[in-house]
C-alpha positions as CSV (number, residue, x, y, z in Angstrom):
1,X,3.4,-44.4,3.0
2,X,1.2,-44.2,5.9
3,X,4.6,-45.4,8.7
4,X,6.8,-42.6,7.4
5,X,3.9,-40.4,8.7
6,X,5.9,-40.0,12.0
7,X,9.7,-39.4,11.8
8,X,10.1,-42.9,13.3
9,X,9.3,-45.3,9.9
10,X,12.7,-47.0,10.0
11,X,11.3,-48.6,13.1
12,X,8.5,-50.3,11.1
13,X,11.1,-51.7,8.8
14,X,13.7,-52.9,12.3
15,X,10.5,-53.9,14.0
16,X,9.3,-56.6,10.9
17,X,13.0,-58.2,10.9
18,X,12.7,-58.3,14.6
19,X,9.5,-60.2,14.1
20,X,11.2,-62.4,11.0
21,X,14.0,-63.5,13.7
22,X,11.9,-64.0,16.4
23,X,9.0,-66.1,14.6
24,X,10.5,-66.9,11.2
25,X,9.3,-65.9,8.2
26,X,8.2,-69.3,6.6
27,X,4.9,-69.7,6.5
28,X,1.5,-67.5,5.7
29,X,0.8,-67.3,9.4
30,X,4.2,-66.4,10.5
31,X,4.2,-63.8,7.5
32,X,0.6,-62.4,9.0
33,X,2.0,-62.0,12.8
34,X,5.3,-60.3,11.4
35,X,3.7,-57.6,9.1
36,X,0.6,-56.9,11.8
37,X,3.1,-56.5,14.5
38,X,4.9,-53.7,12.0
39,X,2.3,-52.1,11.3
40,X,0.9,-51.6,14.8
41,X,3.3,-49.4,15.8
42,X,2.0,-47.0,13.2
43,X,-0.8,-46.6,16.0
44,X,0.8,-46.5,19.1
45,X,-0.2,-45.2,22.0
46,X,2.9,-42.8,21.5
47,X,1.1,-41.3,19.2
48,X,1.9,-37.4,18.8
49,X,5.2,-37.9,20.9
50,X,6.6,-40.1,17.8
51,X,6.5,-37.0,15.6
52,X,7.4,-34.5,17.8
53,X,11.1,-33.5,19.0
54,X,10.9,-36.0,21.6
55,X,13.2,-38.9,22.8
56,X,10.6,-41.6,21.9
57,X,11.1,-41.9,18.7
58,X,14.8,-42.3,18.4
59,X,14.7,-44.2,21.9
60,X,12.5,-46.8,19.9
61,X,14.4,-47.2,16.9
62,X,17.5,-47.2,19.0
63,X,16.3,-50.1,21.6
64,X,14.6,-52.3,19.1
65,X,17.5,-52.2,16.6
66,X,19.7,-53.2,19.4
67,X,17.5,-56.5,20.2
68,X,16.9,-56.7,16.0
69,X,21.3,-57.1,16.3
70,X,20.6,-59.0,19.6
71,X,18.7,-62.0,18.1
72,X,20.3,-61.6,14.8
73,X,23.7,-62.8,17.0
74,X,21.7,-65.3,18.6
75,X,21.1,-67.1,15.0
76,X,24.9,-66.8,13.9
77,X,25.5,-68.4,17.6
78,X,23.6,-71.7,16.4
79,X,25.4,-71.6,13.2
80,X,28.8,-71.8,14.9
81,X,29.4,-68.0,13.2
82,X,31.0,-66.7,15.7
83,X,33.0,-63.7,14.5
84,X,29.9,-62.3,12.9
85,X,28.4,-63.4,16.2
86,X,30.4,-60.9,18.5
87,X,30.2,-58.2,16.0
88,X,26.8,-58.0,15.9
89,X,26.5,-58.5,19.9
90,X,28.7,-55.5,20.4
91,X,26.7,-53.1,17.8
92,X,24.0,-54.6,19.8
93,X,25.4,-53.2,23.0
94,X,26.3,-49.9,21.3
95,X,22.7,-49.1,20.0
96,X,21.3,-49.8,23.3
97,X,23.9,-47.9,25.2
98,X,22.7,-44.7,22.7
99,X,19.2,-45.6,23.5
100,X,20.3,-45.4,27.1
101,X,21.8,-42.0,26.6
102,X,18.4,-40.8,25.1
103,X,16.0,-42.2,28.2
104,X,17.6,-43.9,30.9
105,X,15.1,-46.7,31.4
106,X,17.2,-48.4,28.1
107,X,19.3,-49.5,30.9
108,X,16.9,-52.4,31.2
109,X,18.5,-53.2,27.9
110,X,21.2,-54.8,30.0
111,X,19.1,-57.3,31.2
112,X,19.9,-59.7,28.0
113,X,23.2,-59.4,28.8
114,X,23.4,-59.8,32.4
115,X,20.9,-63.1,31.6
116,X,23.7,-64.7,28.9
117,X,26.4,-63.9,31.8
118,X,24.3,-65.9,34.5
119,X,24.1,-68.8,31.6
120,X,27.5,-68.9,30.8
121,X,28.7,-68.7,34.4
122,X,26.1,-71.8,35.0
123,X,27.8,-73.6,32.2
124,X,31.6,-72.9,33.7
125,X,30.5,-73.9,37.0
126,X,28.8,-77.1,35.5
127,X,31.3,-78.0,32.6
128,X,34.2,-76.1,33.2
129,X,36.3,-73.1,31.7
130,X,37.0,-73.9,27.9
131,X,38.4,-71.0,25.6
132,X,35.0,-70.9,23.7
133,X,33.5,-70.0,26.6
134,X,35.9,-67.4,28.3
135,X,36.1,-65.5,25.3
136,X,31.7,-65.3,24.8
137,X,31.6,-64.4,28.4
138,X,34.2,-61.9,27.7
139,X,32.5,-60.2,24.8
140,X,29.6,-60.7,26.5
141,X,30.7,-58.8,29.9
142,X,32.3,-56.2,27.8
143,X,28.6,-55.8,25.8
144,X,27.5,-55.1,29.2
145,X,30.2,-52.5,30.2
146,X,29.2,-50.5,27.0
147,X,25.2,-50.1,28.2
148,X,26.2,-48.8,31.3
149,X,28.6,-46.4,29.8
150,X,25.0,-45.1,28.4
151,X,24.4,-44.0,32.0
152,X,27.6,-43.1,33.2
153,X,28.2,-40.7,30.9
154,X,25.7,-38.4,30.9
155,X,26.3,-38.4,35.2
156,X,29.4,-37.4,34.8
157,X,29.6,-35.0,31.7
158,X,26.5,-33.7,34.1
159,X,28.8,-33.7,37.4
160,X,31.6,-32.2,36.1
161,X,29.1,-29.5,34.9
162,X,27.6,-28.7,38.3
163,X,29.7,-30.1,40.9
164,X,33.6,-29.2,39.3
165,X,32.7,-25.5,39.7
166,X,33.7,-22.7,41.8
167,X,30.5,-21.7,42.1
168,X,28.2,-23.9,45.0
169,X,28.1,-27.5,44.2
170,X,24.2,-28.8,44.0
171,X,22.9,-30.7,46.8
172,X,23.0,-34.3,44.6
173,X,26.9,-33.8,44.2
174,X,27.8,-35.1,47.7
175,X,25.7,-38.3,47.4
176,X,27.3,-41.8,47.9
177,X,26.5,-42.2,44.1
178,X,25.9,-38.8,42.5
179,X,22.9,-38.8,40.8
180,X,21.4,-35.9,38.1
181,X,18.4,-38.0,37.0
182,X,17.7,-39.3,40.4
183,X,17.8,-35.6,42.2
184,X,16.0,-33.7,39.2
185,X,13.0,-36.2,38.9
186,X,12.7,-36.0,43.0
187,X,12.9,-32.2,43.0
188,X,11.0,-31.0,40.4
189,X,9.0,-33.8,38.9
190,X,8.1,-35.1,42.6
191,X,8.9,-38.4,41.4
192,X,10.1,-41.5,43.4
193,X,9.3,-45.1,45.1
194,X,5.4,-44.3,45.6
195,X,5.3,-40.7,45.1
196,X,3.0,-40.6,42.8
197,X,0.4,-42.0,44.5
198,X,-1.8,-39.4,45.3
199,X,-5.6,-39.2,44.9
200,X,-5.1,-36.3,42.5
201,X,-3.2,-38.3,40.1
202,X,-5.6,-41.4,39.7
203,X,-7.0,-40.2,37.1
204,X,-3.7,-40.4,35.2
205,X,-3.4,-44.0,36.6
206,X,-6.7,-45.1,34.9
207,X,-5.2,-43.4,31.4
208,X,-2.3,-45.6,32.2
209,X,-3.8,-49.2,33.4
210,X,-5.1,-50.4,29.9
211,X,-1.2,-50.7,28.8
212,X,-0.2,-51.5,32.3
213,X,-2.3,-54.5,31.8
214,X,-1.0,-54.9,28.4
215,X,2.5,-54.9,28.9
216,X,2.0,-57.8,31.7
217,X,-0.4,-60.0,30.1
218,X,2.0,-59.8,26.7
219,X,5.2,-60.4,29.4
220,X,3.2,-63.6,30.6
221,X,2.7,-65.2,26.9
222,X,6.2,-64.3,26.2
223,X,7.3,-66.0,29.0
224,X,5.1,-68.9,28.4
225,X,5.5,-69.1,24.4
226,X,9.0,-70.6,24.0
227,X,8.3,-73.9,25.9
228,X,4.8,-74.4,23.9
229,X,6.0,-74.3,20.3
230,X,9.2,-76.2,21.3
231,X,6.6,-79.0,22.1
232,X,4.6,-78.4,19.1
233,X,7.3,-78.2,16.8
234,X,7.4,-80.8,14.6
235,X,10.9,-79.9,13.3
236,X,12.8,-78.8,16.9
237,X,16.0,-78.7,15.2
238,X,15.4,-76.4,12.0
239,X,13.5,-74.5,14.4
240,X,15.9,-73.7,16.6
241,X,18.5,-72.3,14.4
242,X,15.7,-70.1,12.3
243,X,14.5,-68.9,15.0
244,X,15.0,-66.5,17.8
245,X,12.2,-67.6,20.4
246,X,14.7,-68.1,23.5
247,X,14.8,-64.4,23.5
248,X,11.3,-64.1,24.2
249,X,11.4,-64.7,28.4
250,X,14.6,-62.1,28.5
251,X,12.2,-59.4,26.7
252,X,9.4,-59.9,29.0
253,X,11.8,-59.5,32.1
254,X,12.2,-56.2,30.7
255,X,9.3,-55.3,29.6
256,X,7.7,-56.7,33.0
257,X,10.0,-54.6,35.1
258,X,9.6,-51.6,33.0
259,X,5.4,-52.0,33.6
260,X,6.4,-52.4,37.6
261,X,8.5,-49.4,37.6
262,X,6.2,-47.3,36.2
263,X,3.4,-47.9,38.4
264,X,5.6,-47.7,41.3
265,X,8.4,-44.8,40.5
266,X,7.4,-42.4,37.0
267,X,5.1,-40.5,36.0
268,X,3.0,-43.1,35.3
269,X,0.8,-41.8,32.1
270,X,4.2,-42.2,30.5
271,X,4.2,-45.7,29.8
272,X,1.6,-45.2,26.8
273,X,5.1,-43.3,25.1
274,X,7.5,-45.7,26.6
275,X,6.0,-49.2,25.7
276,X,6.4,-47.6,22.3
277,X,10.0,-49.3,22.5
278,X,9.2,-52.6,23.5
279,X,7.9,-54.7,21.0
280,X,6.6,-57.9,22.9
281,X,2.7,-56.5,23.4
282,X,3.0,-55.7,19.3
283,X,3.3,-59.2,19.2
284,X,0.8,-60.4,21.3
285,X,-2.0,-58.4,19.9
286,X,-1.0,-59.7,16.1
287,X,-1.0,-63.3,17.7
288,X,-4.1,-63.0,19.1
289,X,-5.4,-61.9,16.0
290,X,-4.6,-64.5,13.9
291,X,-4.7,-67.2,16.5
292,X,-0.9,-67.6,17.8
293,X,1.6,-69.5,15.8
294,X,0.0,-72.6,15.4
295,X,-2.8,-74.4,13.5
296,X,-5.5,-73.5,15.6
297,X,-7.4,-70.6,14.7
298,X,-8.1,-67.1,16.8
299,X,-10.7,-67.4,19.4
300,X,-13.8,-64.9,19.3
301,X,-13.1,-63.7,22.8
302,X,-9.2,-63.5,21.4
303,X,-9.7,-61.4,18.5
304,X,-12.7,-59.6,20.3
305,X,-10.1,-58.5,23.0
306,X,-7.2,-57.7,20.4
307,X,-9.8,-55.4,18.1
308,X,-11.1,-53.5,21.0
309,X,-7.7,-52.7,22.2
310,X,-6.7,-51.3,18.8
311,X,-9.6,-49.0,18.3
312,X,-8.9,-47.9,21.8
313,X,-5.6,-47.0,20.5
314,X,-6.6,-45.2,17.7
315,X,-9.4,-43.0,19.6
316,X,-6.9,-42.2,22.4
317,X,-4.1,-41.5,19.4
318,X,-6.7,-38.9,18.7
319,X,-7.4,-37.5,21.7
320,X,-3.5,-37.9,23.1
321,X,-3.0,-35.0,20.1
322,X,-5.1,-32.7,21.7
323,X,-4.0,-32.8,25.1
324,X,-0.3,-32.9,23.9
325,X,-0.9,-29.8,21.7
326,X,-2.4,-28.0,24.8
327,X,0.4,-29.2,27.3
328,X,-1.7,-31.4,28.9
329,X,-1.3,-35.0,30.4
330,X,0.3,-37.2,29.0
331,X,2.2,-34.6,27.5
């Protein structure tokens, strides 16, 4: 009852078959990590933004659908099912594309696609062409085509708006690439490379840093995780075509890039909304709760960590409601 509190619950339900794909659903453990990482979203640091009309919420279940369909292609890949394969890549590319539409750092979404095009181009270059191939990279590219209609559209629905007109074009309409977003976050958010670095806003730097910190440290596990339970594995094979773990590295590109941006280029208090569609940093706090994947168990310095972080995110949940309900930051 308590994750259809907000208007985002489907997200708890997408997020926990995310988790099943990713880590597998087979033993108590892997049970444990999928569930926890559900249910922390129930108290993320979007908090307020989850249940009011904002973009988060449909941004989140949006994005994390689109990896759900993502992986989900991944597993019908090592199964040889390739028609259901494409199909699911493509709706993959789709729900990303909306999420896109709704905040434009989805683009980062891409990213998984651009990565299986640098494979697949490796492999032609290193094997040859072969219809098989051609026709993934095809579906693939096209994938690909689809997110950035996500951005594109909105430009030009938004140029043909303001620049078509008899009236004065705005000053963004003669740029070499015509940007809306670009021209309305410089000129009325004062937002750009470094422009928010200004003594008056550290204080909403230090209300940013704990899931700054987050969002890299969970990026670095990611990143590492794959290689370690390949080599633990005592079943490589059956592993590999249960699970989804190769997608781990691409997510934390993203979500690594997306921590870089902000503290370079937004409105940095942001990222405690936006990390609410990224689901690597769920993971790593339920890992480090019940002691990763493997046999060994949590660490006291682990689990000390992972509890602290959570209560943090429950008092600032609080708090976050009361400065969003008098229009203050992050709000």
């Amino acid at each position: 009852m308590a994750m259809f509190l907000n208007k985002n619950g489907p997200l708890v339900l997408v997020l926990y078959r995310l988790s099943i794909n990713i880590f597998g659903g087979d033993t108590p453990k892997q049970k444990t990590l999928c569930f926890l990482s559900a249910a922390l979203h129930i108290i993320s640091p979007a908090g307020a933004f989850l249940s009011a009309p904002y973009g988060e919420a449909l941004f989140s279940l949006l994005s994390i659908s689109g990896f759900y369909l993502y992986s989900s292609s991944g597993l019908d890949d090592s199964t040889n099912q390739r028609l259901a394969r494409d199909l699911k890549l493509l709706t993959a590319a789709v729900l990303i594309s909306a999420g896109t539409a709704v905040r434009s750092n989805g683009i980062l979404g891409g990213i998984l696609f651009a990565y299986d095009a640098l494979l697949l181009l490796r492999q032609i270059l290193s094997r040859g062409l072969s219809w098989a191939v051609v026709s993934r990279l095809a579906v693939i590219v096209l994938g690909g085509c689809v997110i950035a209609l996500g951005m594109a559209v909105p430009q030009y629905i938004a140029f043909n708006a303001f620049c078509m007109t008899p009236n004065a074009p705005r000053p963004w309409c003669g740029w070499t690439i015509p940007s809306i977003y670009r021209f309305v976050q410089e000129q009325y958010w004062n937002v750009g490379f470094l422009r928010y670095w200004v003594v008056s806003n550290i204080p909403l730097f230090l209300l940013a840093l704990p899931m700054l910190s987050l969002l890299l440290r969970s990026a670095l596990w990611a990143w590492k995780l794959p290689s370690i339970t390949s080599k633990s594995s005592k079943n490589a094979a059956n592993a590999a075509s249960t699970k989804a773990t190769w997608l781990l590295p691409r997510l934390a590109i993203i979500q690594a890039l997306l921590a870089v941006l902000a503290f370079t280029s937004y409105h940095v208090q942001i990222i405690n909304r936006l990390s609410s569609g990224y689901p690597l940093w769920y993971w790593h706090l339920a890992a480090q709760l019940i002691g990763d994947l493997e046999d060994s168990q949590p660490t006291n310095k682990s689990t000390g960590i992972s509890t602290i972080t959570i209560q943090a995110m429950m008092v600032y949940g609080l708090i976050q409601a009361v400065l969003f309900g008098s229009f203050l930051p992050p709000a």
